[in-house]
TIDRENKOL-477259 format. One record per residue (C-alpha): x, y, z; residue number from 0. Coordinates in nm, 3 decimals. Layout:
BEGIN
SITE       x       y       z  nr
SITE       X       Y       Z NUM
...
***
This chain:
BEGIN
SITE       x       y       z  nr
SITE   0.179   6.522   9.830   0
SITE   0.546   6.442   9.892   1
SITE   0.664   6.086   9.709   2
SITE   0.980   5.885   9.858   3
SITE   1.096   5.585   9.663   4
SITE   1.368   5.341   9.813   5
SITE   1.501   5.058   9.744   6
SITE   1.592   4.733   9.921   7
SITE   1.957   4.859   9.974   8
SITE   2.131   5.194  10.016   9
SITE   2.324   5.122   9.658  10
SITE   1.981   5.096   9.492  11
SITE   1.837   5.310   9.684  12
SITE   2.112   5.590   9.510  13
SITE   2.014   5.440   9.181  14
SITE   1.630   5.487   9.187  15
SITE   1.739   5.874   9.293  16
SITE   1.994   5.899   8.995  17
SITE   1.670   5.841   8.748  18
SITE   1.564   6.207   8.888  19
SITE   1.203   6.108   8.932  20
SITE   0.909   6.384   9.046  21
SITE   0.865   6.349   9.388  22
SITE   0.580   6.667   9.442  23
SITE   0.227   6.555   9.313  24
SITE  -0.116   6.713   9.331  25
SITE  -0.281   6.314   9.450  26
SITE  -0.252   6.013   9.465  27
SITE  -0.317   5.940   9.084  28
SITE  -0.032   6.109   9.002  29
SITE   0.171   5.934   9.244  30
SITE   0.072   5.583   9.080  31
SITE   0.152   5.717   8.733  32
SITE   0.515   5.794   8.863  33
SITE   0.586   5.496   9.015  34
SITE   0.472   5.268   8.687  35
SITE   0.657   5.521   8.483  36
SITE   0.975   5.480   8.726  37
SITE   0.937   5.080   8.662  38
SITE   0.929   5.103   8.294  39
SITE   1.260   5.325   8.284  40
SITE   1.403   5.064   8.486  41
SITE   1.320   4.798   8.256  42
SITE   1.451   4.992   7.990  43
SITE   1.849   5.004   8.161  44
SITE   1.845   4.603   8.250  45
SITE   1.622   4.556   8.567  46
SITE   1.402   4.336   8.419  47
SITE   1.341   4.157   8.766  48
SITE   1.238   4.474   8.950  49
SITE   0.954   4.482   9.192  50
SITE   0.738   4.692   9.373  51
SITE   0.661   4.578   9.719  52
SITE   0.407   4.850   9.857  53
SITE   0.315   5.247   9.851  54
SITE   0.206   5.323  10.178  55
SITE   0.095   5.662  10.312  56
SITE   0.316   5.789  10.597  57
SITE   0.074   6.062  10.689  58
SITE  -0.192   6.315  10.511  59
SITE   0.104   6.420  10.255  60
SITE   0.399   6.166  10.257  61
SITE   0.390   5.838  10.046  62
SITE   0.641   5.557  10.085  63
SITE   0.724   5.343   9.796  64
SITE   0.992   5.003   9.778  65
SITE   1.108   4.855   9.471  66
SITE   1.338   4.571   9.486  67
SITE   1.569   4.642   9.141  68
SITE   1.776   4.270   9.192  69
SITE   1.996   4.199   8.924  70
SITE   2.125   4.434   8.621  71
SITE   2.169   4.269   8.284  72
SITE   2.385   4.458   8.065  73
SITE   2.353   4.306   7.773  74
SITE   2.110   4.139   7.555  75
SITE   2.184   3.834   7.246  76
SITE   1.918   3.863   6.986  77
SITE   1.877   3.513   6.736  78
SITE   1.666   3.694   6.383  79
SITE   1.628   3.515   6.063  80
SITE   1.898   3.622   5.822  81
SITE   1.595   3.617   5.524  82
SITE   1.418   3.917   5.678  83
SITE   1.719   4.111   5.859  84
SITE   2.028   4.197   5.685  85
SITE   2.409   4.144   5.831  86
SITE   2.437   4.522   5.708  87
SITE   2.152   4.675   5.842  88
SITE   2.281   4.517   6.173  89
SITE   2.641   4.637   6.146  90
SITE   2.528   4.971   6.220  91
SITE   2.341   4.896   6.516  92
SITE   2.598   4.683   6.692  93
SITE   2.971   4.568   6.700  94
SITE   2.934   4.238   6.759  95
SITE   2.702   4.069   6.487  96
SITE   2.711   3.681   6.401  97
SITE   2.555   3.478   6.160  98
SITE   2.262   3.387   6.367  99
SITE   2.245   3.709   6.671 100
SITE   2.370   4.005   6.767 101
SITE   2.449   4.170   7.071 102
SITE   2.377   4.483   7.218 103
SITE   2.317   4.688   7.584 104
SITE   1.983   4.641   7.708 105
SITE   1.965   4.998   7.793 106
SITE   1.952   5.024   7.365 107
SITE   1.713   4.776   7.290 108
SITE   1.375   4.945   7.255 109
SITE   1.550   5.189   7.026 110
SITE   1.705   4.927   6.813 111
SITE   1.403   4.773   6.777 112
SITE   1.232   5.085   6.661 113
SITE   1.452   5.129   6.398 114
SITE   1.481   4.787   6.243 115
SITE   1.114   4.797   6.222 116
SITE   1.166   5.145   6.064 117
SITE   1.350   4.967   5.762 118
SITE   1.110   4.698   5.729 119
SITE   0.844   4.941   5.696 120
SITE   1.029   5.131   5.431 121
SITE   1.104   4.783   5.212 122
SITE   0.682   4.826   5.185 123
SITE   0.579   4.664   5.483 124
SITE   0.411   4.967   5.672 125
SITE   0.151   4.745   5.903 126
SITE   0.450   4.483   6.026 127
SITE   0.528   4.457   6.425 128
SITE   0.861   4.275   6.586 129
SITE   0.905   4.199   6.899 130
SITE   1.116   3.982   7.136 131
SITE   1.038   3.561   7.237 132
SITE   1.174   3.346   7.465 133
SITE   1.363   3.561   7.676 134
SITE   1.639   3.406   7.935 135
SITE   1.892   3.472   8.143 136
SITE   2.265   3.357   7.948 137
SITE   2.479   3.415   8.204 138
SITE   2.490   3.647   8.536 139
SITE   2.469   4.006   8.332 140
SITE   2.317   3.918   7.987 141
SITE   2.017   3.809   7.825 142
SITE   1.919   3.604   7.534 143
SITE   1.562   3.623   7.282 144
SITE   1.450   3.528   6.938 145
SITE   1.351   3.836   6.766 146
SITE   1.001   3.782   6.586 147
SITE   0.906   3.945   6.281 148
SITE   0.534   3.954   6.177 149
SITE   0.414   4.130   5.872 150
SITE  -0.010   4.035   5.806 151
SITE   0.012   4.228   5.474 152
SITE   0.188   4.187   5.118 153
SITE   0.429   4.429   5.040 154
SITE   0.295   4.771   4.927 155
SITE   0.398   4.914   4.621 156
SITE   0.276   5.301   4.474 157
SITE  -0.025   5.150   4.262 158
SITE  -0.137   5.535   4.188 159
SITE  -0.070   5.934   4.240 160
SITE  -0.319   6.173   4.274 161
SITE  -0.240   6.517   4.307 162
SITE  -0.521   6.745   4.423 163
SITE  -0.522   7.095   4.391 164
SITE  -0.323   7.140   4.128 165
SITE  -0.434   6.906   3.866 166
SITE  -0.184   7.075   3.597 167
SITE   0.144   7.014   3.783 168
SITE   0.409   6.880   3.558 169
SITE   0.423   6.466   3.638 170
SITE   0.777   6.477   3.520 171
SITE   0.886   6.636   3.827 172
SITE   0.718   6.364   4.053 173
SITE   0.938   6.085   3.842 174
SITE   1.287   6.310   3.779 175
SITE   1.270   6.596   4.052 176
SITE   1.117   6.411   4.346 177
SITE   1.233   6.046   4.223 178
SITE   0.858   5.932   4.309 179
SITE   0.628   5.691   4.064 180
SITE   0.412   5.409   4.013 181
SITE   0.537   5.050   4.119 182
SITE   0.782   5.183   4.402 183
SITE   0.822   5.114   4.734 184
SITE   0.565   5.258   4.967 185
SITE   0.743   5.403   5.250 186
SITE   0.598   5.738   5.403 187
SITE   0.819   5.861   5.560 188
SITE   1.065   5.871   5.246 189
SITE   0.796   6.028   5.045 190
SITE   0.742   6.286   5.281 191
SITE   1.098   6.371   5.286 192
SITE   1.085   6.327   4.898 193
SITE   0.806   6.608   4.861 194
SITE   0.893   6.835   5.131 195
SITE   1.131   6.922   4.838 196
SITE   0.810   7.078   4.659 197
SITE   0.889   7.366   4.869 198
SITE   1.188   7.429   4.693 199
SITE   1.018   7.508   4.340 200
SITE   0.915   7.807   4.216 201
SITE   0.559   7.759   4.095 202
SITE   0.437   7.532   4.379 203
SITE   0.410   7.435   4.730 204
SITE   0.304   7.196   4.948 205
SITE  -0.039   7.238   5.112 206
SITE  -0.045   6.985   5.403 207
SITE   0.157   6.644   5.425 208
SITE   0.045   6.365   5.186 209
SITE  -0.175   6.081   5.263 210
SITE  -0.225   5.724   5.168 211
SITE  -0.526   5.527   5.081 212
SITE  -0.462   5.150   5.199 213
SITE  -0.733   4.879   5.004 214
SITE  -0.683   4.526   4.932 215
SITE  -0.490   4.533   4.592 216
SITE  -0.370   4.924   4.574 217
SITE  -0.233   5.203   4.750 218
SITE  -0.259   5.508   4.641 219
SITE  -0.101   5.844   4.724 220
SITE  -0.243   6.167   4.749 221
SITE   0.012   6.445   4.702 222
SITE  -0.170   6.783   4.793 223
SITE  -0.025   7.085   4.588 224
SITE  -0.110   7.441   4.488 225
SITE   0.061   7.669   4.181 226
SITE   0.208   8.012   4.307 227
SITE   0.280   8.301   4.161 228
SITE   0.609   8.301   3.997 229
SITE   0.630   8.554   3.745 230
SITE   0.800   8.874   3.822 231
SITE   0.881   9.247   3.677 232
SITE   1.093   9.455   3.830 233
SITE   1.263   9.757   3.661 234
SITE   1.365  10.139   3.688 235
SITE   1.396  10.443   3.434 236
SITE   1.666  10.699   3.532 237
SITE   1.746  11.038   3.337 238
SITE   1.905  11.350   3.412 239
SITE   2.160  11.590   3.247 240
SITE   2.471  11.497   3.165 241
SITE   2.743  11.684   3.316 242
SITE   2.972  11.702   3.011 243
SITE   2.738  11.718   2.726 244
SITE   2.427  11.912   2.908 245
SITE   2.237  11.671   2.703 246
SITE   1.957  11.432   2.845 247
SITE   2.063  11.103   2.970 248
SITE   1.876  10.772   3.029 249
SITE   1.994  10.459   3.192 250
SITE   1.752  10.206   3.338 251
SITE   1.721   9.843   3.429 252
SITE   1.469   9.554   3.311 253
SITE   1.435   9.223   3.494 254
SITE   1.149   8.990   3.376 255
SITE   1.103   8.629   3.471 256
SITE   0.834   8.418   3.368 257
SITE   0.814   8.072   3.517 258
SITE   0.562   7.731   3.461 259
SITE   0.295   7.981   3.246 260
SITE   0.284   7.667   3.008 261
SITE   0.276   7.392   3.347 262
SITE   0.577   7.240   3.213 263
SITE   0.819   7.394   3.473 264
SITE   0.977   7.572   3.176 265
SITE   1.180   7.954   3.238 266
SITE   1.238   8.235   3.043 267
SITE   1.443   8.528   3.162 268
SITE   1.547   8.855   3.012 269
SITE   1.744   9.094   3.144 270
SITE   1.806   9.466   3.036 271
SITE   2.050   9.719   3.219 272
SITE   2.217  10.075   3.106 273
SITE   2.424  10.253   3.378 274
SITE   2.609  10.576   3.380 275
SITE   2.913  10.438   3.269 276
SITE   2.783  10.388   2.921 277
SITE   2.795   9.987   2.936 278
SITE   2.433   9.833   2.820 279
SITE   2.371   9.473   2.893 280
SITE   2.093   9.248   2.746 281
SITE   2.049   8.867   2.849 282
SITE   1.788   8.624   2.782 283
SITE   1.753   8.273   2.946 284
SITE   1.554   7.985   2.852 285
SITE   1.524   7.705   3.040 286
SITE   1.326   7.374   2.920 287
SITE   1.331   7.095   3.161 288
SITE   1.231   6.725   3.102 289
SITE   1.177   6.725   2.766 290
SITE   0.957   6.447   2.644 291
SITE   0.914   6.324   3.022 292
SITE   1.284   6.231   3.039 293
SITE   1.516   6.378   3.286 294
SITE   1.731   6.578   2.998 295
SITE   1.650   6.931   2.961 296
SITE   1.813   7.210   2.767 297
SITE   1.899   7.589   2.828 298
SITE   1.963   7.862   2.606 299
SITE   2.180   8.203   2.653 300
SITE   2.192   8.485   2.478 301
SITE   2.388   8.773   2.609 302
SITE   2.542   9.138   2.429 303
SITE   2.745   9.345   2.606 304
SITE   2.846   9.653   2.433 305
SITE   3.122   9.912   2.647 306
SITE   3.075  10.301   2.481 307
SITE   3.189  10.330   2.186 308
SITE   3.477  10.054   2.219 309
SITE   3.319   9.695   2.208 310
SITE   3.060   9.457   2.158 311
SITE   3.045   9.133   2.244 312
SITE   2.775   8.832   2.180 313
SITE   2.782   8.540   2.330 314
SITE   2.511   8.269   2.256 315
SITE   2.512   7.917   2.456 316
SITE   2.356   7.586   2.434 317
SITE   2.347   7.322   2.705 318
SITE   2.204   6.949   2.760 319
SITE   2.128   6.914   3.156 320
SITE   2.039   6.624   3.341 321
SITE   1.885   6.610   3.638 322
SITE   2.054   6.353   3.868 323
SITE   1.818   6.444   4.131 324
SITE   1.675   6.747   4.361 325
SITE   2.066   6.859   4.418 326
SITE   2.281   6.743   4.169 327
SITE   2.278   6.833   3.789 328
SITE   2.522   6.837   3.538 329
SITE   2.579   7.020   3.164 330
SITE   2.689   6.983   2.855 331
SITE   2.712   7.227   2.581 332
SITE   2.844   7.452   2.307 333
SITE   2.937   7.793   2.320 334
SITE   2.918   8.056   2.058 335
SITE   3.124   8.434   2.130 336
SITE   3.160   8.714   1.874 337
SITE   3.330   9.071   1.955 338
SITE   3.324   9.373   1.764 339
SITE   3.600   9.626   1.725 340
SITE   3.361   9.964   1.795 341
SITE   3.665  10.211   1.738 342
SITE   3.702  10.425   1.407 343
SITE   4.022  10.548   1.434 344
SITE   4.328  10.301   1.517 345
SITE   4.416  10.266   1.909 346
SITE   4.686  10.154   2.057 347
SITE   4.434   9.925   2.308 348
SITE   4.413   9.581   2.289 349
SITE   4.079   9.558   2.092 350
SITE   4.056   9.347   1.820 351
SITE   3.715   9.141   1.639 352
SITE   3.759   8.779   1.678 353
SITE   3.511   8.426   1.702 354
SITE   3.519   8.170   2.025 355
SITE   3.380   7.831   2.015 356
SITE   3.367   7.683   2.308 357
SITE   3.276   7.285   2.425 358
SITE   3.110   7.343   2.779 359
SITE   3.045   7.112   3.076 360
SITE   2.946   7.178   3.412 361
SITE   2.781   7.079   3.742 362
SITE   2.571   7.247   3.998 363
SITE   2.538   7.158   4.340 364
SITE   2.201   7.353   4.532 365
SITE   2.084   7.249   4.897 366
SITE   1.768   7.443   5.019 367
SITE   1.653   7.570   5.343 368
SITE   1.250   7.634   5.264 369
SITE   1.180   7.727   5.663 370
SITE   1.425   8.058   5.596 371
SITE   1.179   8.293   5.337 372
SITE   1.456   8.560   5.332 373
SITE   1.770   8.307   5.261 374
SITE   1.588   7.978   5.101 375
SITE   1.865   7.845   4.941 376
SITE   2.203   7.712   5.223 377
SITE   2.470   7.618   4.986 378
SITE   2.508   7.616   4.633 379
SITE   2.835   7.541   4.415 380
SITE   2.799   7.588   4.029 381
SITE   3.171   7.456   3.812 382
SITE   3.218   7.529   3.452 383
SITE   3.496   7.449   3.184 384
SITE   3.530   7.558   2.895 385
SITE   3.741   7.429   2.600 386
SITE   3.791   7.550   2.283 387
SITE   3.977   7.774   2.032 388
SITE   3.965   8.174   1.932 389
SITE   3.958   8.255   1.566 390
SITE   4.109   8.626   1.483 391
SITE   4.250   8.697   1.140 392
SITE   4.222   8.361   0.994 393
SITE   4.459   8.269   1.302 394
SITE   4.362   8.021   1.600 395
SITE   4.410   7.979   1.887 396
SITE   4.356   7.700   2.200 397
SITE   4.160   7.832   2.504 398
SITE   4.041   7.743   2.802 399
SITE   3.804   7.902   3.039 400
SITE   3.725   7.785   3.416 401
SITE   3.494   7.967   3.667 402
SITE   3.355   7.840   4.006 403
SITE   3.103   8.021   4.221 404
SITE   2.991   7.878   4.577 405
SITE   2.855   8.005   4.848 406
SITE   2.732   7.839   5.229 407
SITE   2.510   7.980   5.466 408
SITE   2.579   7.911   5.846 409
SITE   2.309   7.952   6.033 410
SITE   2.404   8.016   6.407 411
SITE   2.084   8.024   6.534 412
SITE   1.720   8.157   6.470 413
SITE   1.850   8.517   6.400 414
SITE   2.186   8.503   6.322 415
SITE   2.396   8.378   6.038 416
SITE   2.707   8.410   5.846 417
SITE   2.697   8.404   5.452 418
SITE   3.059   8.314   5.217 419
SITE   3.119   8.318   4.908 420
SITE   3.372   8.188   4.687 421
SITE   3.400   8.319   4.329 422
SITE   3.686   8.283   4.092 423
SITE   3.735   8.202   3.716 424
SITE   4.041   8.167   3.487 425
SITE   4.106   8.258   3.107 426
SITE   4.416   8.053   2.965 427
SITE   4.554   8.152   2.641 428
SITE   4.875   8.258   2.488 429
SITE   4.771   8.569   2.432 430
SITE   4.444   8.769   2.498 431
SITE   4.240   9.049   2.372 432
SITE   4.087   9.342   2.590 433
SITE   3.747   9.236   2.504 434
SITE   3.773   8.910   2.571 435
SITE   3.874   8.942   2.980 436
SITE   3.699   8.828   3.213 437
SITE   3.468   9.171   3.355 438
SITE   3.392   9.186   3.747 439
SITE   3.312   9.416   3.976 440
SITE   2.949   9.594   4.157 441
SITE   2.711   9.426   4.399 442
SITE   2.750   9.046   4.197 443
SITE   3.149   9.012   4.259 444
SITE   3.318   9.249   4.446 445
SITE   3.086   9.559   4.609 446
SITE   3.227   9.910   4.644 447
SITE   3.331   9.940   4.295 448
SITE   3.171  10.023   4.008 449
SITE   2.987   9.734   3.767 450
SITE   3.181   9.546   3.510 451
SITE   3.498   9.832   3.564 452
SITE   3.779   9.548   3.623 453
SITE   3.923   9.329   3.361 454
SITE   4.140   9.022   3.436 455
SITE   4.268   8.719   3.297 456
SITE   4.229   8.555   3.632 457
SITE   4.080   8.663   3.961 458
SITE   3.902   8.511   4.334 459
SITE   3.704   8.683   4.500 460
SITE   3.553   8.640   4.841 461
SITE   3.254   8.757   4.995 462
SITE   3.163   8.721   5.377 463
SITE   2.851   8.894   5.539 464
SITE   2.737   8.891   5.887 465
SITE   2.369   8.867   5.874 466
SITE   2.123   8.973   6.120 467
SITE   1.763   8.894   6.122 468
SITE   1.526   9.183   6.257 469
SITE   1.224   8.964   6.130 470
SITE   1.117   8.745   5.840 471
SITE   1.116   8.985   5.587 472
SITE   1.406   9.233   5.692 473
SITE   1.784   9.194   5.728 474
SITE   2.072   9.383   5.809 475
SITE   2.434   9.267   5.762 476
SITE   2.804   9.370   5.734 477
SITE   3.018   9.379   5.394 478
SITE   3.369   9.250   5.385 479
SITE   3.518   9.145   5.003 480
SITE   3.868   9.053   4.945 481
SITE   3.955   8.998   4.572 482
SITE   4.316   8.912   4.378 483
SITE   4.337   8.918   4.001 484
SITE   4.580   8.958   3.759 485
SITE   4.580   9.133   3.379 486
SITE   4.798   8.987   3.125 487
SITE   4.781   9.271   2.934 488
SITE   4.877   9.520   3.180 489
SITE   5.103   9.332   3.370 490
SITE   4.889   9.372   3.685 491
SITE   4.830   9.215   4.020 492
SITE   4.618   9.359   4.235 493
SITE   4.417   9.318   4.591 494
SITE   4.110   9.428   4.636 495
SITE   3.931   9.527   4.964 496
SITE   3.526   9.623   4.971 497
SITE   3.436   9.670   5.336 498
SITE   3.081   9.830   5.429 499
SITE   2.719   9.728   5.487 500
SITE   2.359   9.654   5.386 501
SITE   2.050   9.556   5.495 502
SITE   1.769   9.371   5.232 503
SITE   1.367   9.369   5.231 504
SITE   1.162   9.051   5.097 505
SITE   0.855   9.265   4.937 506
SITE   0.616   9.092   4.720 507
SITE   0.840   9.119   4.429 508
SITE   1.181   8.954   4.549 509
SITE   1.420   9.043   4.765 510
SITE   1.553   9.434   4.760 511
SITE   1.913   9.424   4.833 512
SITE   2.124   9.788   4.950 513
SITE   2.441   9.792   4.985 514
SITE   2.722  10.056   5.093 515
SITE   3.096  10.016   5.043 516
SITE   3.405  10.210   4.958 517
SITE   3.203  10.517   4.980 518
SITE   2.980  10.399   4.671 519
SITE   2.624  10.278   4.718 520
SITE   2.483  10.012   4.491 521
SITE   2.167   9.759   4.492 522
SITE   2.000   9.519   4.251 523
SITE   1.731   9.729   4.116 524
SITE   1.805  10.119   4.173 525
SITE   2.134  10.345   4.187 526
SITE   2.142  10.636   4.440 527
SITE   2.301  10.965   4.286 528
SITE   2.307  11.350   4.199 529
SITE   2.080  11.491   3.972 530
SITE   1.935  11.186   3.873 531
SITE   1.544  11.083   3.936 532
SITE   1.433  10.701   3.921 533
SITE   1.114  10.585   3.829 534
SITE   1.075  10.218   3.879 535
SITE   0.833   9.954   3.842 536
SITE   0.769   9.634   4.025 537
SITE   0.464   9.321   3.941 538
SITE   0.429   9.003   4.026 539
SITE   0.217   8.750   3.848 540
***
């Protein structure tokens, strides 16, 4: 069946075709459903006097329908009581706000409405209605109405949270992390935004949106959780002969993270790795949020780096965080470095024991994006100073040390993104020690050469991969680095250029990164090369 809807003149006959209503239905039901639907949108734009004269049936499958639109208002005055409704809630709804009304198109009203009573809900008043009174004409194209605000119920405040499914989960990140407790506001739809953030942790998730028990006196929420695993091992033992000595060689790599095992939200890392060039790393990390239920945590570093038969260096740091909120935190914090002078014999390189203390304080910066399992965290900036002094043969010395790292994920669309990042750190002093530079290089700064093999006194690097999507689990992507630093010691400045490309899996474990560049191939958990055979290891708990 074929529907024609005209109007009383050609002019609105053009308008009622403009609206781009369905004019091929299956009966006549659906021809009535049109037409009321048709009157409504006309409402909506200012014909508030429309009217339908008739639907008559031309023949077996044409139907003939008049509406009479009359006269357009444009605009509509709106009196509200200054007690309920705020001058600055209504300032960014309209242009032209008074004491007493406001003033907006007509063709906005129904939204406006909608999202006043949006904010009224969210001040705790989630049963209230509004709606429009004594509507008149106020001159030719504009209208005039009270706006009526009716709440039935006292304002509802968080009386209670109950968390089912994981009964253990650390309350402290319901008052600090997700900024939700007792004797706030009810308004769902900001604590569904609030624990949506769940998602972001670690060692728990969101099971299904929460729900809220409405009774006389109370209302309670129920927040529905469960604890994951978050525990991982991941590691690798390599050995093979070495070409100069013909002796046996080992280097491997240990990575173990335990996270929540006490339901506190607390961390502890460690970190173990020996490559062929004879550098050994070991790291620990312990992280202790919301101590005592407050929002101040602390974290703990120890790290030793020891190069051959050259250098050592330990460096132990302390740090008070606070957790502004899901995004934001900032530091404060000592730190604690001690090198060794490895060398028997006296060398003409710039290697010399000496003692750093350092006054630390930092921010960090982390937006998530919990729909994307291979890349769930969008942006993240971390800053850092340092200020302190270097003691070396009962001399000292003022220093300062600055490093930034961000990084922002644009996602083009489902499959496609493009990933930057910014890295770059500074070490002022008058004059500076081999073992104290600043070390880069391998797959964490700048890929295609080897890890830890460049020493500066300032450098920026950036990194830029085009990222490709083959499913939620697998990735391939392009490598393009660009880095500048300079050595002091050496007189150097240099450019950098790493150009290659990857591709990572997301196993059970974490994500396996592989990366080729410069001709060298590198990852975060094995090493591809001659006469060498890896045995690795990966659990998660």
């Amino acid at each position: 069946m074929q529907l024609k809807i005209e109007g009383s003149t050609v002019a609105e006959t053009a308008t009622i075709d403009s609206l781009n209503y369905t004019k091929n239905h299956e009966n006549y039901l659906s021809i009535k459903r049109e037409v009321d639907s048709l009157q409504k949108t006309l409402y909506r734009i200012g014909y508030i006097e429309n009217e339908l004269k008739h639907i008559n049936r031309l023949n077996d499958s044409v139907f003939s329908t008049e509406i009479h639109l009359k006269k357009k208002y444009s605009s509509i005055s709106i009196y509200y009581d200054k007690s309920l409704i705020s001058q600055k809630l209504l300032n960014t709804l309209s242009k032209k706000v008074f004491d007493h009304y406001f003033t907006i198109p007509v063709g906005e009203l129904e939204n406006t409405l909608n999202f006043i009573n949006s904010k009224i809900s969210e001040k705790g008043f989630p049963f209230s209605k509004l709606y429009l009174s004594n509507i008149e004409v106020a001159s030719k194209s504009s209208l005039k109405a009270n706006l009526i605000v009716e709440s039935t119920h006292q304002k509802r405040v968080i009386s209670d949270i109950i968390i089912k499914g994981y009964d253990k989960f650390p309350r402290s990140y319901l008052k600090h992390y997700l900024k939700i407790k007792p004797n706030q506001t009810f308004s769902l739809n900001v604590i569904k935004a609030k624990t949506e953030q769940l998602n972001n942790l670690k060692f728990a998730s969101e099971i299904k949106s929460p729900e809220v028990l409405f009774s006389k006196d109370s209302t309670t929420l129920y927040l529905y959780l469960q604890k994951t695993k978050s525990n991982s091992f991941d590691g690798f033992l390599g050995f093979g002969t070495n070409e100069d000595t013909n002796k046996l060689q080992f280097d491997g790599y240990l990575n173990l993270n335990l996270t929540n095992n006490l339901n506190y939200g607390e961390s502890f890392r460690l970190l173990y790795k020996s490559d062929e060039n004879d550098q050994k790393t070991f790291e620990t990390n312990l992280s202790l949020p919301y101590l005592f239920k407050s929002p101040i945590g602390l974290d703990f570093t120890l790290r030793i780096f020891k190069r051959d038969s050259s250098f050592s260096t330990v460096n132990q740091n302390a740090k008070i965080h606070y957790q502004i909120n899901a995004k934001h935190k900032v530091y404060s914090g000592i730190s604690s470095t001690q090198s060794s002078n490895l060398l028997n014999q006296v060398s003409s390189s710039a290697i010399f024991d000496y003692q750093t203390t350092y006054y630390t304080f930092a921010y960090q910066f982390l937006k998530n994006q919990s729909f994307n399992l291979l890349f769930p965290i969008n942006s993240q900036l971390y800053f850092e100073s340092n200020f302190g002094k270097r003691n070396q043969s009962n001399q000292q010395e003022k220093q300062s040390l600055l490093n930034i790292d961000a990084f922002k994920i644009f996602n083009l669309d489902i499959k496609n993104s493009i990933y930057l990042r910014v890295n770059g750190a500074t070490l002022n002093s008058k004059t500076y020690f081999e073992n104290e530079l600043i070390r880069f290089g391998g797959i964490n700064s700048i890929r295609g050469f080897e890890e830890n093999s460049i020493y500066a006194t300032l450098l920026g690097v950036t990194n830029t991969e085009y990222r490709f999507q083959l499913n939620n689990s697998i990735y391939i992507h392009t490598i393009t680095d660009i880095a500048y630093f300079e050595n002091k010691i050496s007189s150097t400045e240099e450019k950098l250029l790493g150009i290659g490309f990857g591709f990572g899996i997301l196993t059970k474990t974490g994500l396996l990164k592989f990366n080729y560049a410069n001709g060298k191939t590198e990852d975060t958990s094995f090493k591809l090369s001659n006469s060498k055979i890896h045995l690795s290891l990966t659990a998660n708990f």
